[in-house]
The first five atom37 places (N, CA, C, CB, O) and aatype in JSON, in Angstrom:
{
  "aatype": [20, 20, 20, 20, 20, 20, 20, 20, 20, 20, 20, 20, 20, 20, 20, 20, 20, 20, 20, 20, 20, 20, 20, 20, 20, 20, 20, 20, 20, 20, 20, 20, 20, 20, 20, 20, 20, 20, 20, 20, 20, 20, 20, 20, 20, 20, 20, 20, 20, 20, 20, 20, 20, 20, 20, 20, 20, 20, 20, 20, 20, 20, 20, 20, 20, 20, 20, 20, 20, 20, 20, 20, 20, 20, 20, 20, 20, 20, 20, 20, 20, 20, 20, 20, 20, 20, 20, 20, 20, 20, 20, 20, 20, 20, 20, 20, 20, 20, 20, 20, 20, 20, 20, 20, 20, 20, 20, 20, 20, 20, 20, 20, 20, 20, 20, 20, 20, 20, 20, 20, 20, 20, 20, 20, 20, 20, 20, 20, 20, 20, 20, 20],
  "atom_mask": [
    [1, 1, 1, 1, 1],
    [1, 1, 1, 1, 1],
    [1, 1, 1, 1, 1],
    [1, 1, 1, 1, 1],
    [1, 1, 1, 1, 1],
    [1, 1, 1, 1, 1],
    [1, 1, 1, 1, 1],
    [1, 1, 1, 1, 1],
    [1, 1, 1, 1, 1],
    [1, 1, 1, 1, 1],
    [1, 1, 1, 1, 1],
    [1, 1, 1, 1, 1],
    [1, 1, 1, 1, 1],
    [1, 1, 1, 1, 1],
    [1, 1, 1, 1, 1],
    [1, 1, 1, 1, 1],
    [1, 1, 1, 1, 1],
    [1, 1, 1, 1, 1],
    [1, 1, 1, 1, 1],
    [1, 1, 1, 1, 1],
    [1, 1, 1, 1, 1],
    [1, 1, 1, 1, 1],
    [1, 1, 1, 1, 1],
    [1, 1, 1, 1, 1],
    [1, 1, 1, 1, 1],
    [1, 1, 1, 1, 1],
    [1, 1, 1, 1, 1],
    [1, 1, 1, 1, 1],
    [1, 1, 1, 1, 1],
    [1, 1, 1, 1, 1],
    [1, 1, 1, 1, 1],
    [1, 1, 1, 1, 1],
    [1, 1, 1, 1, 1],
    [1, 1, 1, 1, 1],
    [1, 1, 1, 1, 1],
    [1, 1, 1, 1, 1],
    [1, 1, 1, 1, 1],
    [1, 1, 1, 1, 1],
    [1, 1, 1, 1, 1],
    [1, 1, 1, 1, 1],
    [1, 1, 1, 1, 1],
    [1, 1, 1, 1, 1],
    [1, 1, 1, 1, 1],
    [1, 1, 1, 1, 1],
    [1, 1, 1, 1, 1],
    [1, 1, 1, 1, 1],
    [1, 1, 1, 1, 1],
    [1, 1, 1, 1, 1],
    [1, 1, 1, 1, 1],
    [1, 1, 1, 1, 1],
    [1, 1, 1, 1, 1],
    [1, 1, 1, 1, 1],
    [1, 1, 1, 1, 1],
    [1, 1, 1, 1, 1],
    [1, 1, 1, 1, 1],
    [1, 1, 1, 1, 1],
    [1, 1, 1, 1, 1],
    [1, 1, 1, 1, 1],
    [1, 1, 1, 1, 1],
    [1, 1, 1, 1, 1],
    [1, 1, 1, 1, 1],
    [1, 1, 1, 1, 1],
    [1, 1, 1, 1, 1],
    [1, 1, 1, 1, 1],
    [1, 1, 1, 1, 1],
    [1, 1, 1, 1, 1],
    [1, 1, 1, 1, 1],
    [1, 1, 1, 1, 1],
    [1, 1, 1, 1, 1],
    [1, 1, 1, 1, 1],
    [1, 1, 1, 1, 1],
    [1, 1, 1, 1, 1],
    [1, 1, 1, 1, 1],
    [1, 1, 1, 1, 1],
    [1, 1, 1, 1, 1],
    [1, 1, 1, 1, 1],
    [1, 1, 1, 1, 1],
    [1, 1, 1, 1, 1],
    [1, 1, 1, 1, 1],
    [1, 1, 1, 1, 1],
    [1, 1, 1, 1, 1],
    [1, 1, 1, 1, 1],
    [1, 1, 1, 1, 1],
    [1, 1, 1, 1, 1],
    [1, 1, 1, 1, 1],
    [1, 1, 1, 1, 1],
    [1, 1, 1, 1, 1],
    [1, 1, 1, 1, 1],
    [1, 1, 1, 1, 1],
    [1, 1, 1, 1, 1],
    [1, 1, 1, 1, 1],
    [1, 1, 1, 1, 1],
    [1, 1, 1, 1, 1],
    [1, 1, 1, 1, 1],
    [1, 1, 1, 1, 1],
    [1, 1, 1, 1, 1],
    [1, 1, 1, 1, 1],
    [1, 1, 1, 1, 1],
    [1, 1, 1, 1, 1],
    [1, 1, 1, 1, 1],
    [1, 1, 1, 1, 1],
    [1, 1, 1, 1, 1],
    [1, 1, 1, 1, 1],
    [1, 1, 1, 1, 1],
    [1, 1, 1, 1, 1],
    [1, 1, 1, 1, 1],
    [1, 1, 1, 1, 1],
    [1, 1, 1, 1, 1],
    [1, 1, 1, 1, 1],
    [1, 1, 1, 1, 1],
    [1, 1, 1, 1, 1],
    [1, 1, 1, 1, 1],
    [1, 1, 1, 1, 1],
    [1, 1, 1, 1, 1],
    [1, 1, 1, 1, 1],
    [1, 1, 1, 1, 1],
    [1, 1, 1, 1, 1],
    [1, 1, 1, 1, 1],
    [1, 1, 1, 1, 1],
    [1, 1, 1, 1, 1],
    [1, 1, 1, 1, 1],
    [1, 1, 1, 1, 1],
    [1, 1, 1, 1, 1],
    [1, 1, 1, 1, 1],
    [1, 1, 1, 1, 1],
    [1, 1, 1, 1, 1],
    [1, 1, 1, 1, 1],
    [1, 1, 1, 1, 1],
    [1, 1, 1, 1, 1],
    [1, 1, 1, 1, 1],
    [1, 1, 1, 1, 1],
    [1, 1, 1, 1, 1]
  ],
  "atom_positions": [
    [[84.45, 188.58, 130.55], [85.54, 189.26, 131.25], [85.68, 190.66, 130.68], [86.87, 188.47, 131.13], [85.6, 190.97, 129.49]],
    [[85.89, 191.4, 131.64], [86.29, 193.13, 131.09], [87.35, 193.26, 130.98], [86.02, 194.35, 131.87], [87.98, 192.38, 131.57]],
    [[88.05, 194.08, 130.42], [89.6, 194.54, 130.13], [89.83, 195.66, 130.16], [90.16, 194.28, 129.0], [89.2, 196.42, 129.43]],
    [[90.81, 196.13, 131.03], [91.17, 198.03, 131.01], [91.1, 198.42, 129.17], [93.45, 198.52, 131.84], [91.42, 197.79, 128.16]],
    [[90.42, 199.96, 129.46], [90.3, 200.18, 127.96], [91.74, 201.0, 127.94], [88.75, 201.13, 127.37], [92.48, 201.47, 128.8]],
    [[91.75, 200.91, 126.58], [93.41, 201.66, 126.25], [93.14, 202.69, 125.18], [94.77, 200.43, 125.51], [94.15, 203.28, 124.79]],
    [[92.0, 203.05, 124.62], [92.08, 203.61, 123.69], [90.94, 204.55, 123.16], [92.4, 202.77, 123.03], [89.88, 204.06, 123.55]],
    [[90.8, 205.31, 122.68], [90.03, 206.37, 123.32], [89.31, 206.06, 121.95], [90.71, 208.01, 123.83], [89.67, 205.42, 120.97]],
    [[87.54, 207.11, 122.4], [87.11, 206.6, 121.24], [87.09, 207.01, 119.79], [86.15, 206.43, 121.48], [86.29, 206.46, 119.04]],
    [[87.82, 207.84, 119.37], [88.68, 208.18, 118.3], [89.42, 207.07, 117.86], [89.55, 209.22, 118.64], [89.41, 206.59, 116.73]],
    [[90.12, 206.68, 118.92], [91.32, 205.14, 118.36], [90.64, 204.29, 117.6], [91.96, 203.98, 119.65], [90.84, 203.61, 116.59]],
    [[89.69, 204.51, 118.42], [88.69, 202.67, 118.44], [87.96, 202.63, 116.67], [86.61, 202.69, 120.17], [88.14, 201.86, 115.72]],
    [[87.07, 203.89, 116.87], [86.5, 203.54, 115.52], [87.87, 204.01, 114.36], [84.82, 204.56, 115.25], [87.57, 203.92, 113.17]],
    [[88.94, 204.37, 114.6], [90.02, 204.31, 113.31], [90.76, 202.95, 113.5], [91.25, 205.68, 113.31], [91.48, 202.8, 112.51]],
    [[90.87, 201.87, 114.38], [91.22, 201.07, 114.62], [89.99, 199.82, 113.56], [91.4, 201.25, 116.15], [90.3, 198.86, 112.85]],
    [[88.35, 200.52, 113.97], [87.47, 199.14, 113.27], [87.64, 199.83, 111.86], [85.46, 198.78, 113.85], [88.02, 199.2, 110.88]],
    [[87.34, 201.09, 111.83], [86.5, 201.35, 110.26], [88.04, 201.82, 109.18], [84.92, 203.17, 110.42], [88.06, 202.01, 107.97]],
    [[88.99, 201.89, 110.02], [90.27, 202.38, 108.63], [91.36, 201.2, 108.61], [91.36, 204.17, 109.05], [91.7, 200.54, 107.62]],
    [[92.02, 201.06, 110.48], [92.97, 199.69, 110.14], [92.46, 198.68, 109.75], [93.69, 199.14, 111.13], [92.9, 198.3, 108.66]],
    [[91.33, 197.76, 110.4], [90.27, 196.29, 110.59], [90.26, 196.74, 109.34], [88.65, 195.98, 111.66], [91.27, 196.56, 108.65]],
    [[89.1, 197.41, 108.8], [87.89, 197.56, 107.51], [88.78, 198.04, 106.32], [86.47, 198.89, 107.83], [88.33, 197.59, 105.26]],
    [[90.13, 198.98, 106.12], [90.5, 199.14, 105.5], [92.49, 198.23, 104.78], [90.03, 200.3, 105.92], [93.27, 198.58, 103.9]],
    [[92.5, 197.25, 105.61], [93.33, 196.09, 105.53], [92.76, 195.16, 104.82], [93.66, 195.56, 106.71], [93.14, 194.63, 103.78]],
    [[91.23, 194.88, 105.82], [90.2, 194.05, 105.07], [90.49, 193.98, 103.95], [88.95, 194.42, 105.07], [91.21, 193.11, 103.47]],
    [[89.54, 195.66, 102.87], [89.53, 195.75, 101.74], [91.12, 195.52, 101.08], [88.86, 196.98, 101.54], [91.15, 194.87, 100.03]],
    [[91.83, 195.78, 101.37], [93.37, 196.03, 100.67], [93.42, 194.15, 100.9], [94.96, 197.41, 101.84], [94.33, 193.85, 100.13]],
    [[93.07, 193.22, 101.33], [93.71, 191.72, 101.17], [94.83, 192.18, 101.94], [94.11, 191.03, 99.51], [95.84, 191.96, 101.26]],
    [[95.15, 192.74, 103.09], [96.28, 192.91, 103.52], [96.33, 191.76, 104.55], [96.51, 194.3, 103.97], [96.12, 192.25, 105.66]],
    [[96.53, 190.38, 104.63], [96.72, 189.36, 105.85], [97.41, 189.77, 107.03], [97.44, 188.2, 105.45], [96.84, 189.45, 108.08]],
    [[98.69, 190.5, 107.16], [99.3, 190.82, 107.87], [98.73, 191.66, 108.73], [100.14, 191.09, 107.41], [98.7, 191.42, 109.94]],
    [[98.11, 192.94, 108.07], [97.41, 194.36, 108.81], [96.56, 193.59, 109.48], [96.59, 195.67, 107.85], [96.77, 193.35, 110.67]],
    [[95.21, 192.97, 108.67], [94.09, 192.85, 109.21], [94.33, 191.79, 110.26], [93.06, 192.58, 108.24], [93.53, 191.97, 111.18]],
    [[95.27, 190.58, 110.53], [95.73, 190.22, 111.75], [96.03, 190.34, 112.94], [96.17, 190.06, 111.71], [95.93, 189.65, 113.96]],
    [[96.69, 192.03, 112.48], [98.14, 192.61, 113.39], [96.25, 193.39, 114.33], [100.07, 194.32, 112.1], [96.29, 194.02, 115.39]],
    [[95.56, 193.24, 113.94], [94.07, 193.77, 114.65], [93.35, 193.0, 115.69], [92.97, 193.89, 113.61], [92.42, 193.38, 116.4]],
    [[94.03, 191.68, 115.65], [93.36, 190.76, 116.49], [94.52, 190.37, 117.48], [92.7, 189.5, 115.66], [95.67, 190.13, 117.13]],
    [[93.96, 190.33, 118.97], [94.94, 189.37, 120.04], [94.8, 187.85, 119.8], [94.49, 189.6, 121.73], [93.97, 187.12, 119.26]],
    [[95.89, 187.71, 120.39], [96.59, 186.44, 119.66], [95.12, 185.05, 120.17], [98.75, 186.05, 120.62], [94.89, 184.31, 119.22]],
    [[94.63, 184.88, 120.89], [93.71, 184.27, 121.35], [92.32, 184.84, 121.14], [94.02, 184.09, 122.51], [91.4, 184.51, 121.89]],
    [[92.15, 185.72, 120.09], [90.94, 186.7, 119.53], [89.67, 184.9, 119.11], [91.77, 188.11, 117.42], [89.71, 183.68, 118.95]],
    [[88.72, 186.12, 119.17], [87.46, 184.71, 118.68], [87.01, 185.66, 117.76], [85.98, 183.94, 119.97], [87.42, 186.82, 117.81]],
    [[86.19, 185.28, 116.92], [85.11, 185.66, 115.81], [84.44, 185.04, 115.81], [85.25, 185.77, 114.65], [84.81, 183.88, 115.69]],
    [[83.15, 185.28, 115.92], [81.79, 184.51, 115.57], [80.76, 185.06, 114.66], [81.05, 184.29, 116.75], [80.25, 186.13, 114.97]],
    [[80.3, 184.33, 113.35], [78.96, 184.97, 112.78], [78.29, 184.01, 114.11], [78.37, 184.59, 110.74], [78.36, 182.84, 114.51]],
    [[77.37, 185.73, 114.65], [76.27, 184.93, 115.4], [75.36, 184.35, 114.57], [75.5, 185.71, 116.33], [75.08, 183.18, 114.81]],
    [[74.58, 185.1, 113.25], [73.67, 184.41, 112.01], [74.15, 183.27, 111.7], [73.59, 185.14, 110.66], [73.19, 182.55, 111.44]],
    [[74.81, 182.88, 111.63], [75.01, 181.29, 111.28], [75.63, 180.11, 112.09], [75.77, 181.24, 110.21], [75.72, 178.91, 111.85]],
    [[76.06, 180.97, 113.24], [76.68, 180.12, 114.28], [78.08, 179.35, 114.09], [75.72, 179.15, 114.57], [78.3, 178.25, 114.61]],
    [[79.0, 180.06, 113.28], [80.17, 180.07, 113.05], [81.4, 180.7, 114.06], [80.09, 180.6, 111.95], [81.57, 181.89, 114.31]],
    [[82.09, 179.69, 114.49], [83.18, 180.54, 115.07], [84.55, 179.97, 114.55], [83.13, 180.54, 116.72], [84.8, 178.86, 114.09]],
    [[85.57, 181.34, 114.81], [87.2, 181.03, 114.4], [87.65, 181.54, 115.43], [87.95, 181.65, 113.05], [87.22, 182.65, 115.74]],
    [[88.59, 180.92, 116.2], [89.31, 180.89, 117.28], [90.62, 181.14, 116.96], [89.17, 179.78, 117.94], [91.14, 180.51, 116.04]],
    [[91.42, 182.24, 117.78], [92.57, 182.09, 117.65], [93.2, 182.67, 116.08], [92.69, 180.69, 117.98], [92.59, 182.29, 115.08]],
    [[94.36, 183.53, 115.89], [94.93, 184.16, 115.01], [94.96, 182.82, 114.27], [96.19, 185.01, 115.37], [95.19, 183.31, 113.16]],
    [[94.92, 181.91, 114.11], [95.68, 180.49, 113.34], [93.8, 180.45, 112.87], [96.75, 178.66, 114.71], [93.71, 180.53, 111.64]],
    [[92.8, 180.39, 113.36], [91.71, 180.17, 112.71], [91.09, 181.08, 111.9], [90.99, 179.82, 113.43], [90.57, 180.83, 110.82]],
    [[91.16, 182.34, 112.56], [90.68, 183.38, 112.09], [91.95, 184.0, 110.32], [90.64, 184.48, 113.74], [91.68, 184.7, 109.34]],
    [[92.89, 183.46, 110.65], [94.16, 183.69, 109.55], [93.25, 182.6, 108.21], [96.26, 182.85, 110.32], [92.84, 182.95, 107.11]],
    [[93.21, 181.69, 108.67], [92.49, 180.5, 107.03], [91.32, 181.17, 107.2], [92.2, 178.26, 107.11], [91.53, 181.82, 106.18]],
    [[90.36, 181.56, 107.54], [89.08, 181.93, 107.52], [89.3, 183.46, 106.23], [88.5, 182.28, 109.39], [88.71, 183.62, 105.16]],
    [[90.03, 184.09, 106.69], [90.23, 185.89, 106.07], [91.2, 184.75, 104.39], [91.98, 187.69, 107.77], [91.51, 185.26, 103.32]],
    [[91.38, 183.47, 104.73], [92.63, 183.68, 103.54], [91.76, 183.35, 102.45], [94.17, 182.57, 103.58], [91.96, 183.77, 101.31]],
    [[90.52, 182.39, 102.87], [89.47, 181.47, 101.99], [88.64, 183.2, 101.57], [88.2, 179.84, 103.23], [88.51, 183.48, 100.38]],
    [[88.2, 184.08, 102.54], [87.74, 185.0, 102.37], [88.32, 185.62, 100.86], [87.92, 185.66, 103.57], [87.9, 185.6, 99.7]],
    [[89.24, 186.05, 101.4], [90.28, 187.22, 100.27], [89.97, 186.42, 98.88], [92.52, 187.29, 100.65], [89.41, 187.03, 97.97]],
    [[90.31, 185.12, 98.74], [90.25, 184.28, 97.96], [89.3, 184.58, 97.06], [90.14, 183.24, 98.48], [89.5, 184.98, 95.92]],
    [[88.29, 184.38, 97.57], [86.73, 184.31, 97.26], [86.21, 185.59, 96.13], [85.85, 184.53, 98.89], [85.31, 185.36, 95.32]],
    [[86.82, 186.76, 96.18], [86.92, 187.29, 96.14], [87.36, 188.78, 95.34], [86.96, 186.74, 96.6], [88.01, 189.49, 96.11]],
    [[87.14, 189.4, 94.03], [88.13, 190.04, 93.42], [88.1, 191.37, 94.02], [88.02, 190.02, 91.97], [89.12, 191.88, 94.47]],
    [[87.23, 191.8, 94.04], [87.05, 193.18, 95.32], [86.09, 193.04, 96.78], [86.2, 194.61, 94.48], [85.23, 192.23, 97.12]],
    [[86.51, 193.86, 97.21], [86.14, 194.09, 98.91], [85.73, 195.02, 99.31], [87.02, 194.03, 99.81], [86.7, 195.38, 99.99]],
    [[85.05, 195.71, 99.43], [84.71, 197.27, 99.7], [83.5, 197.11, 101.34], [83.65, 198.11, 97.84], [82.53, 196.36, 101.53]],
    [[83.95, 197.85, 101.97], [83.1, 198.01, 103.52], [82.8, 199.67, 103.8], [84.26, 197.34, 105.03], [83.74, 200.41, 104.11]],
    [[81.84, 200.04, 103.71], [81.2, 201.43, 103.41], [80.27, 202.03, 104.49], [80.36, 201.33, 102.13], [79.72, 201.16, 105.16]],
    [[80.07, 202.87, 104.72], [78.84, 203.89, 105.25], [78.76, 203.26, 106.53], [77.23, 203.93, 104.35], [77.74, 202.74, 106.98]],
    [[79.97, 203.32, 107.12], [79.83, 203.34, 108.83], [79.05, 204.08, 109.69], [80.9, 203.65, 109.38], [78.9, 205.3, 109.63]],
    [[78.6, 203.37, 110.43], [78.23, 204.02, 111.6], [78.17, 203.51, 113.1], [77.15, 204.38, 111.32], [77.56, 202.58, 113.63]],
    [[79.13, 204.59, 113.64], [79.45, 203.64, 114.81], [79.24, 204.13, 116.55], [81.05, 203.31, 114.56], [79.44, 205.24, 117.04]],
    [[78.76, 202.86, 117.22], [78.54, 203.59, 118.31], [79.9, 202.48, 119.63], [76.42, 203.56, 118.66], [80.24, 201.31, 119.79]],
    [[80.22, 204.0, 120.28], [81.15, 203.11, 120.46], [81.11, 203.48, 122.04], [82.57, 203.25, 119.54], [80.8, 204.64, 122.31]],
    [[81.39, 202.55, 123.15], [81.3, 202.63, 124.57], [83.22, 202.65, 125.34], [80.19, 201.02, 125.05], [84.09, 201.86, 125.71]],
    [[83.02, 203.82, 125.22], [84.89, 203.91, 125.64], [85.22, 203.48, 126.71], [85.6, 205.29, 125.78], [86.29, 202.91, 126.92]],
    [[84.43, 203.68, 127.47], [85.3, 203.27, 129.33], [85.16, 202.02, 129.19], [84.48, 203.79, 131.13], [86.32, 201.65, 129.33]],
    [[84.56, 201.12, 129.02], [84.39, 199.41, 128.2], [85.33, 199.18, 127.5], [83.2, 199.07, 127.17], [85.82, 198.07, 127.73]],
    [[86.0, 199.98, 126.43], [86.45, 199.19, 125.22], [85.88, 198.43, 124.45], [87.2, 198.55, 125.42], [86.24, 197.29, 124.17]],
    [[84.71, 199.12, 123.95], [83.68, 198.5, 122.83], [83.47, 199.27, 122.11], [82.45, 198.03, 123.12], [83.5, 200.43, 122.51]],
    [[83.16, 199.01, 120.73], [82.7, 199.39, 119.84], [82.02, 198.74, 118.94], [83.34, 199.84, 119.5], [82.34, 197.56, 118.82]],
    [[80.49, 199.44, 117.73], [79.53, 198.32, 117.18], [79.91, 199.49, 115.97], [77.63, 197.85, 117.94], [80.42, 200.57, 116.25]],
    [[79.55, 199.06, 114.58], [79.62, 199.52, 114.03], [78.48, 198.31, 112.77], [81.0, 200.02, 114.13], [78.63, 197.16, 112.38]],
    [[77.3, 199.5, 112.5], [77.24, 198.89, 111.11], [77.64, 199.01, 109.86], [76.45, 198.84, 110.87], [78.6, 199.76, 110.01]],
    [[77.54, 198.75, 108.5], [77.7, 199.18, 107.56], [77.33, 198.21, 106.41], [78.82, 199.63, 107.64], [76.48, 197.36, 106.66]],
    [[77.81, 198.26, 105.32], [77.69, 198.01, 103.76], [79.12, 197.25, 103.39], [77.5, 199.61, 102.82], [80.31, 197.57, 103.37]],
    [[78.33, 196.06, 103.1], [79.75, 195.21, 102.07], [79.39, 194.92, 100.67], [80.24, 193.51, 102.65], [78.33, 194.44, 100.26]],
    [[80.34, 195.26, 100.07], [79.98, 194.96, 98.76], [81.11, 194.38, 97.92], [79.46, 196.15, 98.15], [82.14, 194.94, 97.57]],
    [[80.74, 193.23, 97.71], [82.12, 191.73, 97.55], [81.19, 191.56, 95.76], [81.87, 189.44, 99.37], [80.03, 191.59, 95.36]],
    [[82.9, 191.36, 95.04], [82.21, 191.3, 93.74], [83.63, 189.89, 93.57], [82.11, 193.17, 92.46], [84.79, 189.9, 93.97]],
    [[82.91, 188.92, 92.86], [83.57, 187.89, 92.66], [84.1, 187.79, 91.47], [82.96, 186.97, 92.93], [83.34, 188.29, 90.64]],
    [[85.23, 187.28, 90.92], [85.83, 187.19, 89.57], [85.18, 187.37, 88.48], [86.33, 186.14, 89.36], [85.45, 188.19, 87.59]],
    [[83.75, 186.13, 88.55], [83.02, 186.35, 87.34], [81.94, 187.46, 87.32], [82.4, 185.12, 86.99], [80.99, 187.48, 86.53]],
    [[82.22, 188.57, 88.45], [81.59, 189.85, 88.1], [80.14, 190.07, 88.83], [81.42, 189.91, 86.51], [79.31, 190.98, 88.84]],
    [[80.24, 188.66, 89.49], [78.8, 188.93, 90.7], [78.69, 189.6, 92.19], [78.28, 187.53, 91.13], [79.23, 189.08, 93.16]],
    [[78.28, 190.27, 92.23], [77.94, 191.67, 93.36], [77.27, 190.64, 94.68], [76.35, 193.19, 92.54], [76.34, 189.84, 94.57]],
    [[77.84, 190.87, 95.57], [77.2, 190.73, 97.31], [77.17, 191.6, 97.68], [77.75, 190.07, 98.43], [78.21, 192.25, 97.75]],
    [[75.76, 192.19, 98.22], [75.65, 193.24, 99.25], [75.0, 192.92, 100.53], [74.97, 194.33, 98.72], [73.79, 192.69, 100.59]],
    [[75.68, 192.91, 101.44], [75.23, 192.57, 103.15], [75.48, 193.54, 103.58], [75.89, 191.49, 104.1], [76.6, 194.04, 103.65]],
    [[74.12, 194.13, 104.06], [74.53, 194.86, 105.58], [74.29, 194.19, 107.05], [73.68, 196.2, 105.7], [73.42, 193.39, 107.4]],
    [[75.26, 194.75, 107.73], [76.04, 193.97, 108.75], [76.32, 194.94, 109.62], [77.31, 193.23, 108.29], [76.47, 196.13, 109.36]],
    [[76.4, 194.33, 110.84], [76.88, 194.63, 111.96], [77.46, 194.22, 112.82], [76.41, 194.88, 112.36], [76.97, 193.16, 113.19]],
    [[78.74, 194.66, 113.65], [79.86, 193.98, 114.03], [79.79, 194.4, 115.45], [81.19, 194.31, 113.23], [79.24, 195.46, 115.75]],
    [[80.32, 193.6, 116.37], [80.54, 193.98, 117.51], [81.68, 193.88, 118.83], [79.69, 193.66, 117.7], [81.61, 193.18, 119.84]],
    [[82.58, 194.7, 118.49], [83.75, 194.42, 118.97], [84.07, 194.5, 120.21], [84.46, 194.98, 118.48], [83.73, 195.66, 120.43]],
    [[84.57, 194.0, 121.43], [85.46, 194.03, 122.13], [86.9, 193.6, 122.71], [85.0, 193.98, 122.47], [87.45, 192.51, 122.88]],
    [[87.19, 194.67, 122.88], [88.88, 195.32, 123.07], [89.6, 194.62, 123.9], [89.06, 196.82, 123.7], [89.03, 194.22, 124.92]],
    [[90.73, 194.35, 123.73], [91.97, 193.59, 124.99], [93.35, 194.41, 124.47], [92.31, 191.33, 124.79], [93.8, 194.15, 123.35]],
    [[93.94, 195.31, 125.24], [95.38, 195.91, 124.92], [95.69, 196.54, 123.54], [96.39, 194.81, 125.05], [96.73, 196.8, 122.94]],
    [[94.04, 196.72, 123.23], [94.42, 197.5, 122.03], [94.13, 196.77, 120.65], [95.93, 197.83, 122.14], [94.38, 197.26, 119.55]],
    [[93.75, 195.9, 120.8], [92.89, 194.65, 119.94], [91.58, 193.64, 119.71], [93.45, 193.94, 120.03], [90.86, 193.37, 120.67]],
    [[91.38, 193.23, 118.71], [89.71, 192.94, 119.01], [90.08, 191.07, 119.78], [88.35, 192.98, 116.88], [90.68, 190.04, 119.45]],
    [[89.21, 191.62, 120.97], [89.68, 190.06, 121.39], [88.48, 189.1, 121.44], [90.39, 190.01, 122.95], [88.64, 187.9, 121.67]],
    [[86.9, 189.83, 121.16], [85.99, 189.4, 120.37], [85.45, 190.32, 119.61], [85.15, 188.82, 120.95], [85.35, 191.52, 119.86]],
    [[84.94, 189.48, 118.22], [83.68, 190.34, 117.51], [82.9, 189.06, 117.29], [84.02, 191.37, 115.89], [83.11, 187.85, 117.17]],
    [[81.9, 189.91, 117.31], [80.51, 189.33, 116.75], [80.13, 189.78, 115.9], [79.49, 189.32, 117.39], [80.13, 191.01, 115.94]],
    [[79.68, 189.25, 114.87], [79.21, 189.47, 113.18], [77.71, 189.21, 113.19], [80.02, 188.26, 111.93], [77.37, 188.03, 113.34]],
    [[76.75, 190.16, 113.06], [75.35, 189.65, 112.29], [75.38, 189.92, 110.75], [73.96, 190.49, 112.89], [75.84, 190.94, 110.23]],
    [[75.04, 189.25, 110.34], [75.34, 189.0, 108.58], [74.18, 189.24, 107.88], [75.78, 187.42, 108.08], [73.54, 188.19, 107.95]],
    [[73.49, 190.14, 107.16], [72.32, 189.91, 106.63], [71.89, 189.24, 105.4], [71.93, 190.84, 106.6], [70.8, 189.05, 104.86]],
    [[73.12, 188.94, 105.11], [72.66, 187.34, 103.87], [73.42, 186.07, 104.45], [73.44, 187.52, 101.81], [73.54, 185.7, 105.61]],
    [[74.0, 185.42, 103.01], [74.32, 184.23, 103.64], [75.86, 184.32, 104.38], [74.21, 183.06, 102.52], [76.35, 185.41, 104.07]],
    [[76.67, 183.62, 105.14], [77.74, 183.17, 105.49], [78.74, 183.73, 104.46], [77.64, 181.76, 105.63], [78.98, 183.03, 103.48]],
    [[79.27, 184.78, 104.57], [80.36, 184.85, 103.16], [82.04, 184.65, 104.42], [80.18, 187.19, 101.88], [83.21, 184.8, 104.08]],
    [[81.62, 184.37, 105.53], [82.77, 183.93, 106.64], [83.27, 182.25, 106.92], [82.13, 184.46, 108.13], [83.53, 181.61, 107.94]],
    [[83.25, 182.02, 105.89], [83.21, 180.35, 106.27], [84.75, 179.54, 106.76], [82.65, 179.49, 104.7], [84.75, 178.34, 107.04]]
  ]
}
């Protein structure tokens, strides 16, 4: 299904790469939520994972954060289709866990828009599942 776009493409990539990507990093639950419509999906397509719905996608980001002592999402680059309301963006994660071990995936995301929110993304993951 298509959806009138609302947001120009300026919005869009400060919407994935500063509110989405930079809530992300901050563990902010609330922000990085307030990014998804209420019936939003997420899927790693690489592993064939999906979270449905703010209530799935909410335990999914909480086990995430968890996991977790830093978060960092870096060196965007994004191509984004405005009259659609899409936007892809790849980049660099780099997740370091309590006892001081480094993940680096690069990844690529693929969003589409509903009223101003991601009402799907798609995740390719280039290591393992860190979305479980």
């Amino acid at each position: 299904m298509q959806y009138q776009p609302t947001l120009s493409r300026a919005e869009m990539i400060e919407l994935a790469t500063k509110r989405y990507f930079g809530s992300v990093d901050a563990k902010d639950l609330p922000s990085t939520l307030a990014c998804f419509h209420d019936d939003a999906m997420m899927t790693v397509q690489t592993s064939f994972t999906d979270h449905v719905g703010k209530e799935g996608i909410r335990r999914m980001f909480e086990d995430f954060f968890g996991a977790y002592e830093t978060i960092v999402h870096k060196d965007f680059v994004c191509t984004v289709d405005e009259a659609n309301g899409r936007i892809a963006a790849s980049f660099e994660a780099v997740l370091t866990a309590a006892d001081g071990r480094v993940t680096r995936l690069f990844n690529t995301n693929f969003w589409r828009l509903r009223e101003g929110r991601f009402q799907t993304v798609h995740i390719y993951m280039s290591g393992e599942n860190v979305l479980v």
